[in-house]
ZAPANU-451722 format. One record per residue (C-alpha): residue in one letter; x, y, z. Coordinates in steps of 0.02 Angstrom, whole numbers, plus 50000, padded with zeros to 5 digits. Each point is the difference from the previous one (the first is absolute). Layout:
KOLMAR  a  X  Y  Z .
...
***
This chain:
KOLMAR  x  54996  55004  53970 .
KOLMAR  x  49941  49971  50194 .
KOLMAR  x  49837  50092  49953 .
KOLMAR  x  49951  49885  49904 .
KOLMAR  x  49956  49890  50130 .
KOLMAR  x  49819  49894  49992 .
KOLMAR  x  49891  49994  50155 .
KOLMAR  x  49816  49969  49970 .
KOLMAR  x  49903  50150  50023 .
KOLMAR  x  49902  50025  50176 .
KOLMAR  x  50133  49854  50077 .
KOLMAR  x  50043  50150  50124 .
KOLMAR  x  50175  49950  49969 .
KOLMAR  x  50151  50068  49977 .
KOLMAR  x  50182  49942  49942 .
KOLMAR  x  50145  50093  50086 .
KOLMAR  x  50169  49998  49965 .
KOLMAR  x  50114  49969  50169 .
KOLMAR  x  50157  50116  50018 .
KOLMAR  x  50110  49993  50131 .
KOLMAR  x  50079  50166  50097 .
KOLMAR  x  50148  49949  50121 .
KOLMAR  x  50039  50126  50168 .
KOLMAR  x  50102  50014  50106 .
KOLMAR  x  49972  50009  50204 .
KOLMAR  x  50090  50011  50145 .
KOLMAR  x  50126  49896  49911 .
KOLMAR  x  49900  49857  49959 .
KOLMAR  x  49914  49990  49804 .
KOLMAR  x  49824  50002  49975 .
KOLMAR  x  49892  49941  49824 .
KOLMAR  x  49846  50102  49972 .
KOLMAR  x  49875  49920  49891 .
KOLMAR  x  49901  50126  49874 .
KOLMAR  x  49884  49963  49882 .
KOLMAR  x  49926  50106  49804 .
KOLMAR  x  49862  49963  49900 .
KOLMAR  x  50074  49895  49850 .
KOLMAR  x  49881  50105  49880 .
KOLMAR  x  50090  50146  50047 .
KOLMAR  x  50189  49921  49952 .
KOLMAR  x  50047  50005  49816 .
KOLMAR  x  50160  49896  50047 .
KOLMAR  x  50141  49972  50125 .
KOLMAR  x  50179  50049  49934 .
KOLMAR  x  50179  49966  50091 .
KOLMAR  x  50075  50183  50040 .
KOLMAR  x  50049  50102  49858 .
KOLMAR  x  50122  50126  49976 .
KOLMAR  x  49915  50168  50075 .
KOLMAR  x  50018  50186  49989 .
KOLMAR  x  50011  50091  50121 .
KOLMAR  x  49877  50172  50012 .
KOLMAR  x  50032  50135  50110 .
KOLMAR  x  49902  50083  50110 .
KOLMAR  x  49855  49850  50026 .
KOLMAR  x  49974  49938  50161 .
KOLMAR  x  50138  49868  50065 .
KOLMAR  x  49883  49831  49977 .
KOLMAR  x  50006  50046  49797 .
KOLMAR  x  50171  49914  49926 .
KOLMAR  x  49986  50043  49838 .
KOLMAR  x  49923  49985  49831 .
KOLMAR  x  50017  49880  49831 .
KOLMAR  x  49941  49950  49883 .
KOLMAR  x  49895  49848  49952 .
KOLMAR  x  49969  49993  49827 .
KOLMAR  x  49980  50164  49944 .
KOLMAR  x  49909  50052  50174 .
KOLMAR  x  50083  50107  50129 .
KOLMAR  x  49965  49927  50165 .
KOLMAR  x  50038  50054  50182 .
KOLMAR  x  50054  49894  50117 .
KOLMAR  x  49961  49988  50192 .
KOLMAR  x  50096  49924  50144 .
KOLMAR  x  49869  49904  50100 .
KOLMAR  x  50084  49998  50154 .
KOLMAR  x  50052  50175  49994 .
KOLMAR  x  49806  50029  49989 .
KOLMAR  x  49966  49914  50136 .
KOLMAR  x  50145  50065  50101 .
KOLMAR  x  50074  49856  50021 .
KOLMAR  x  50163  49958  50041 .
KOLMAR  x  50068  49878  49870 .
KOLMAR  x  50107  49865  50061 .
KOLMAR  x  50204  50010  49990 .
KOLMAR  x  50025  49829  50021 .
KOLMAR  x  49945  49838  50046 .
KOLMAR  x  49875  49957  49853 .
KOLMAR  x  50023  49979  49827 .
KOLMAR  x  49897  50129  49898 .
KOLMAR  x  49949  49983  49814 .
KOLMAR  x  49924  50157  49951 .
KOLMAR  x  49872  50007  49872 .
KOLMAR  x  49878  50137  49941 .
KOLMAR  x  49830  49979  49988 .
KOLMAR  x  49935  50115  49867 .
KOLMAR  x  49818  50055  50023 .
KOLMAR  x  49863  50093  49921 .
KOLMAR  x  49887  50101  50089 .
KOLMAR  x  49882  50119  49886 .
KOLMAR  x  50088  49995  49825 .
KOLMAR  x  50159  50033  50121 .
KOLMAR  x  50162  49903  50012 .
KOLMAR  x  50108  49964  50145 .
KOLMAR  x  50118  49879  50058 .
KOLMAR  x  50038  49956  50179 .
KOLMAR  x  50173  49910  50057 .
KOLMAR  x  49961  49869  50129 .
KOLMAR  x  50127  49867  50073 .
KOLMAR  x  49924  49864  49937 .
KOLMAR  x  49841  49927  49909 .
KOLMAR  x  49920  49838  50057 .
KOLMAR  x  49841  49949  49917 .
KOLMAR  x  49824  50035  49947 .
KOLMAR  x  49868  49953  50151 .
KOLMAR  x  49825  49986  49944 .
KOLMAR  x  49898  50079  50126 .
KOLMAR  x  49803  50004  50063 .
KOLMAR  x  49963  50196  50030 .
KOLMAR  x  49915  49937  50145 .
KOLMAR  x  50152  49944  50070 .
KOLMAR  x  50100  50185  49989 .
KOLMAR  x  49952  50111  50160 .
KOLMAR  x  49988  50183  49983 .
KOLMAR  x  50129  50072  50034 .
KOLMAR  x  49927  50124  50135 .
KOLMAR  x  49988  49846  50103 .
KOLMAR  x  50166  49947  49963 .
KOLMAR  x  50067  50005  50160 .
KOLMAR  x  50146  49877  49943 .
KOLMAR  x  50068  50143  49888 .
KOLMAR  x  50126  50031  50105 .
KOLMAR  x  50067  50179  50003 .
KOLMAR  x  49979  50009  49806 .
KOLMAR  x  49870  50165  49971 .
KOLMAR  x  49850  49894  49990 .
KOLMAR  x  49956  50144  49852 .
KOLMAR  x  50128  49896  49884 .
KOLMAR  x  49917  49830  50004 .
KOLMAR  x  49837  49965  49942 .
KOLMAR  x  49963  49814  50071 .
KOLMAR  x  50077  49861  50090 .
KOLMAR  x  49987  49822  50010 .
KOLMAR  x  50068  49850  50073 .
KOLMAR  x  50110  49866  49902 .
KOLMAR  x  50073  49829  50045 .
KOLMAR  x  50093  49998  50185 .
KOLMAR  x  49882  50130  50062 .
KOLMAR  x  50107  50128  49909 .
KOLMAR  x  49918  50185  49944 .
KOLMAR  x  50023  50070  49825 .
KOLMAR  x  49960  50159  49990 .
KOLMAR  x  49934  50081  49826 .
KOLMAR  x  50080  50186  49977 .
KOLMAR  x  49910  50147  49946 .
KOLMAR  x  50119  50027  49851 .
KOLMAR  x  49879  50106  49915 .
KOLMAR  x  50031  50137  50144 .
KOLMAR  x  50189  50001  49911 .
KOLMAR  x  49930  50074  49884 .
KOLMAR  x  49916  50138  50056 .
KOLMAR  x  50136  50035  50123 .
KOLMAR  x  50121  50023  49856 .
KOLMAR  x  49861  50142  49906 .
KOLMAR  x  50003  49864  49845 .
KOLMAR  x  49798  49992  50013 .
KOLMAR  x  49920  50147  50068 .
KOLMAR  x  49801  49970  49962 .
KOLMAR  x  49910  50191  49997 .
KOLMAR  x  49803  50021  50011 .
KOLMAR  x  50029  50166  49893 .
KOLMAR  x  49875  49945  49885 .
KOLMAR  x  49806  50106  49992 .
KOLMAR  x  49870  49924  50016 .
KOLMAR  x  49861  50049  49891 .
KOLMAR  x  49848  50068  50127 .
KOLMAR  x  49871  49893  49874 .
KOLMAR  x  50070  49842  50021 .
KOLMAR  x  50010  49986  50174 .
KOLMAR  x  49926  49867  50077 .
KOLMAR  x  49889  49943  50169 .
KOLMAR  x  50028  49860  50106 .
KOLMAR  x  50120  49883  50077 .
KOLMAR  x  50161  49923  49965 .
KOLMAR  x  50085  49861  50079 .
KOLMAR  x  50196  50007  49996 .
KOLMAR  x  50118  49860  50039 .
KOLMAR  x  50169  50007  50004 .
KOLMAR  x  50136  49934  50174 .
KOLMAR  x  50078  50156  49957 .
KOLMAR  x  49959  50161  50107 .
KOLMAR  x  50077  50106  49898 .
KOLMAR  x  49927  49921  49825 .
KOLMAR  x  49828  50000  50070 .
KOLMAR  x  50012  50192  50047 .
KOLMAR  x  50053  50039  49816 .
KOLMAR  x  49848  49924  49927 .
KOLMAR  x  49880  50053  50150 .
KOLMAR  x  50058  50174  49944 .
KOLMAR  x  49962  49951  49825 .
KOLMAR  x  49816  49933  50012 .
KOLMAR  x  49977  50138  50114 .
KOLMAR  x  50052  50117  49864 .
KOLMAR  x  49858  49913  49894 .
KOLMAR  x  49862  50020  50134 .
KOLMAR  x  49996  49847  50068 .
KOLMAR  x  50000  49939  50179 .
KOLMAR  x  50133  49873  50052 .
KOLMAR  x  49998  49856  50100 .
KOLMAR  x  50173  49912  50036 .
KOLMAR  x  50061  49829  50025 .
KOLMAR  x  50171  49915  50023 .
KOLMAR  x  49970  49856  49926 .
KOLMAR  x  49876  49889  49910 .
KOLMAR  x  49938  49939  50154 .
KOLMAR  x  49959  50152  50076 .
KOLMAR  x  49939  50059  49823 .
KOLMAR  x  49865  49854  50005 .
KOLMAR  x  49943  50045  50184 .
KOLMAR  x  49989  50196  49938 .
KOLMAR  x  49891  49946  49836 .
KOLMAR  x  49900  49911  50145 .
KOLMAR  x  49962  50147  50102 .
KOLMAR  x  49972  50104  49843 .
KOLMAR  x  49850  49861  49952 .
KOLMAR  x  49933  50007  50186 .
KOLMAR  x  49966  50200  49956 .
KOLMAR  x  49966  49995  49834 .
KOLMAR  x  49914  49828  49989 .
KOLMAR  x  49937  49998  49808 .
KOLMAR  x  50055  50146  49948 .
KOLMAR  x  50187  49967  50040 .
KOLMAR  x  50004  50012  49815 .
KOLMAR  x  49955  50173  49977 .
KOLMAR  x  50112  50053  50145 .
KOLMAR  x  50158  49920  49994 .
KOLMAR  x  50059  50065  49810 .
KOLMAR  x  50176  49904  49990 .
KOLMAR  x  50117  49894  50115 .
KOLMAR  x  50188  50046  49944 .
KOLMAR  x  50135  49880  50080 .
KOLMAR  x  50165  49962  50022 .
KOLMAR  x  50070  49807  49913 .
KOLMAR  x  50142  49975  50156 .
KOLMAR  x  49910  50003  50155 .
KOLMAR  x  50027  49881  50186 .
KOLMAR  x  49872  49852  50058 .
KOLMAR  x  49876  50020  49820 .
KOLMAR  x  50073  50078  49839 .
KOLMAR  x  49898  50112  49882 .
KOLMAR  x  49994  49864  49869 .
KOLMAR  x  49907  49888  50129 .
KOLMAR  x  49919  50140  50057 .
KOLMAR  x  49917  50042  49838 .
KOLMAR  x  49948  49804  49979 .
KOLMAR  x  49911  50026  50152 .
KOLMAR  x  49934  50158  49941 .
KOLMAR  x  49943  49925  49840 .
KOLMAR  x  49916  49839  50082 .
KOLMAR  x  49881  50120  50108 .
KOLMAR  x  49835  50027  49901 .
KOLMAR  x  49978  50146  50127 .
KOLMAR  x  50179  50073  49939 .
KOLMAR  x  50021  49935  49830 .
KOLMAR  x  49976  50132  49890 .
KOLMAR  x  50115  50130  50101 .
KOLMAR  x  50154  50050  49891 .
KOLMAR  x  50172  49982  50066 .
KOLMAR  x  50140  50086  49946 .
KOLMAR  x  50159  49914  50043 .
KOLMAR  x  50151  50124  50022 .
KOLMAR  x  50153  49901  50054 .
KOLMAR  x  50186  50053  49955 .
KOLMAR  x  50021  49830  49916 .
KOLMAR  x  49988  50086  49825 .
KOLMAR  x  50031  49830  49890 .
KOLMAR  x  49876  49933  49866 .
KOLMAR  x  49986  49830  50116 .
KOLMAR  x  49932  50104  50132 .
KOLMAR  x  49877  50091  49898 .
KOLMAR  x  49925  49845  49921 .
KOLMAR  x  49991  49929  50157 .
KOLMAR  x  49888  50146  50055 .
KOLMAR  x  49871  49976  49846 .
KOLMAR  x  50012  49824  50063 .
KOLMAR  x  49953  50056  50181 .
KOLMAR  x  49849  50106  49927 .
KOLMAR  x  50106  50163  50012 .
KOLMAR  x  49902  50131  49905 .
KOLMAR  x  50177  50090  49965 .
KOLMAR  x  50199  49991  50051 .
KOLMAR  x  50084  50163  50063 .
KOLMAR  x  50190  49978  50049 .
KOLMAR  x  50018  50117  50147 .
KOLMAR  x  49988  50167  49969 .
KOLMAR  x  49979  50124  49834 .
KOLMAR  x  49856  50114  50080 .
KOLMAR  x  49946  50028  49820 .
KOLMAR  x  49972  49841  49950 .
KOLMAR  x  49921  49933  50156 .
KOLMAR  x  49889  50144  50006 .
KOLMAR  x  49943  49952  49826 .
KOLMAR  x  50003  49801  50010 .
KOLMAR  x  49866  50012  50152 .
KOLMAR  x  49922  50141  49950 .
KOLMAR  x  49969  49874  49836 .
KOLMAR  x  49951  49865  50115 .
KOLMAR  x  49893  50069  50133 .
KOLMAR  x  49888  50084  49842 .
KOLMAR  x  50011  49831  49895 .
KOLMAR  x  49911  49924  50151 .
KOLMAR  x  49870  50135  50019 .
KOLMAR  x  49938  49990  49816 .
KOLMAR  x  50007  49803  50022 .
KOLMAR  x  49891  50000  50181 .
KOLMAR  x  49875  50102  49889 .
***
C-alpha cells in the first residue's frame, strides 16, 4: 500500500508519485509532469475493463470494480482539457487509485514514473505559479522544480471530487448556545476553498479566525498573535486546526515548531487533512496533534474541538 510510506515526523517532507500526461500542440507532442501525495494512493493498476455510466460528465469513463469496491474512474486529461496525443508517443496507461476522505477514485494517466521525495520548502504555492501554464491554477496545489530545470506540477485531485457531488461537506449541524466559545483560531490550509469551510465552522462555534496558507505563514501569524497577547496568548488563542499537505512548511513541521515554543506549547492542534489512513493519524499524535479529523463530517468536527478546546480549559485551570 503507497500510504504506508515512512517519513520521520516534522522532516517537512513529502514523497510524490510522478505521472506523466502527454498533449498534443500545434502538431508537435508535449509531456506534462504531475505530481500526488503517495499517502493519498492505495495502488497503481494497468487499465481495467470499465463501464460505462450515462449521463456523468465526459472526463468520467466508467466504473469497476476492485475487490468488492465500486470505483469511478476519471480521464485526467479530459479534466484538464487536454488534448491527448494521436500519435507520435507511446502511451502506457495506468490508473492511479486514490483516497481522499474514506473516498475512492482512480485516475487514468499515460504513464507513471517514480516516487520523488520532496522538501515542502521546495513546492511553491501555487498562486505564484506563474509556470502553470494555461492549466486553472484552482486545480494544482504546488509546484516544484525537478532535474533539467523541468516543473512538476501537483493537481488538486481532491477538487474531482467535489466537482463530481461524491463529497458534499454541510455545516447543518446546531450548535448548542452553552458551549460556545471566545477567542481566536488560527486556520491553515493552501486551499481557499477548505479554509472557508472551516472559517465558517469555528465561526459557527464563536470563535474568531485568523488564516494562513501555509506553515510558514502560520508561524509568522502565531507571532503577531504573541506581540498582542504577550502572556496571555494562552488564554486567547483556544486551538490551532491545520491542514497535513501544505507548500514551503507542512503542518507536521508546523506543529514541531509549535510544540518547541514554550510561548505556544500548550495550544491544541487539530489536524484535519483528507489523508484519512491510520499512518497519518499516528503520525499526528506523533506531531503533538491533540486530535485527527479527515475533512469534513460537521458533526464530528464540531464535537472533536468542541472536546479539545474544553479539555484545554479545565487543564490551563
Amino acid at each position: 500500500m503507497f500510504g504506508d510510506n515512512v517519513l520521520k515526523t516534522g522532516s517537512n517532507e513529502m514523497e510524490l508519485v510522478d505521472f506523466r500526461i502527454f498533449k498534443e500542440a500545434k502538431d508537435k507532442v508535449y509531456e506534462g509532469i504531475y505530481g500526488v501525495n503517495v499517502a493519498k494512493v492505495r495502488e497503481i493498476i494497468k487499465m481495467p475493463n470499465l463501464t460505462e455510466l450515462p449521463g456523468v460528465p465526459e472526463y468520467i469513463e466508467g466504473i469497476f470494480d476492485l475487490r468488492g469496491v465500486v470505483i469511478p474512474v476519471v480521464n485526467l486529461a479530459r479534466w484538464m482539457n487536454i488534448v491527448e496525443p494521436s500519435a507520435g508517443v507511446v502511451i502506457k496507461p495506468r490508473v492511479i487509485i486514490a483516497e481522499f476522505s474514506g473516498i475512492l477514485i482512480g485516475f487514468i494517466v499515460h504513464e507513471a514514473k517514480r516516487i520523488r521525495r520532496i522538501n515542502w520548502k521546495d513546492i511553491e504555492p501555487a498562486n505564484f505559479a506563474s509556470s502553470a501554464g494555461a492549466l486553472d491554477k484552482g486545480k494544482i496545489t504546488g509546484v516544484t522544480r525537478i532535474e533539467n530545470d523541468e516543473v512538476l506540477l501537483i493537481l488538486d485531485l481532491e477538487s474531482i471530487v467535489e466537482e463530481l457531488g461524491i463529497y458534499s461537506p454541510k455545516l447543518d449541524v446546531d450548535i448548542d448556545e452553552g458551549r460556545k466559545i471566545k477567542g481566536i483560531a488560527l486556520v491553515l490550509d493552501d486551499s481557499s476553498t477548505a479554509r472557508k469551510l472551516v472559517k465558517d465552522a469555528l465561526e459557527k462555534m464563536g470563535l474568531n479566525i485568523v488564516e494562513a496558507k501555509n506553515g510558514v505563514e502560520g508561524l509568522e501569524k502565531m507571532n503577531e498573535l504573541y506581540e498582542r497577547y504577550g502572556e496571555d496568548i494562552n488564554k486567547e488563542v483556544r486551538v490551532i486546526l491545520s491542514d497535513i499537505e501544505m507548500p514551503q512548511m507542512d503542518g507536521y513541521h508546523f506543529a514541531a515548531h509549535i510544540k518547541d515554543d514554550e510561548r505556544f506549547k500548550d495550544i491544541p492542534i487539530v489536524f484535519n487533512s483528507s489523508l484519512s489512513n491510520e499512518f497519518s493519524e499516528g503520525k499526528s499524535k506523533e506531531a503533538g496533534g491533540a486530535a485527527y479529523l479527515t475533512k469534513f463530517d460537521a458533526s464530528i468536527f464540531y464535537q472533536e474541538v468542541l472536546k479539545v478546546i474544553e479539555a484545554h480549559s479545565k487543564s490551563a485551570k
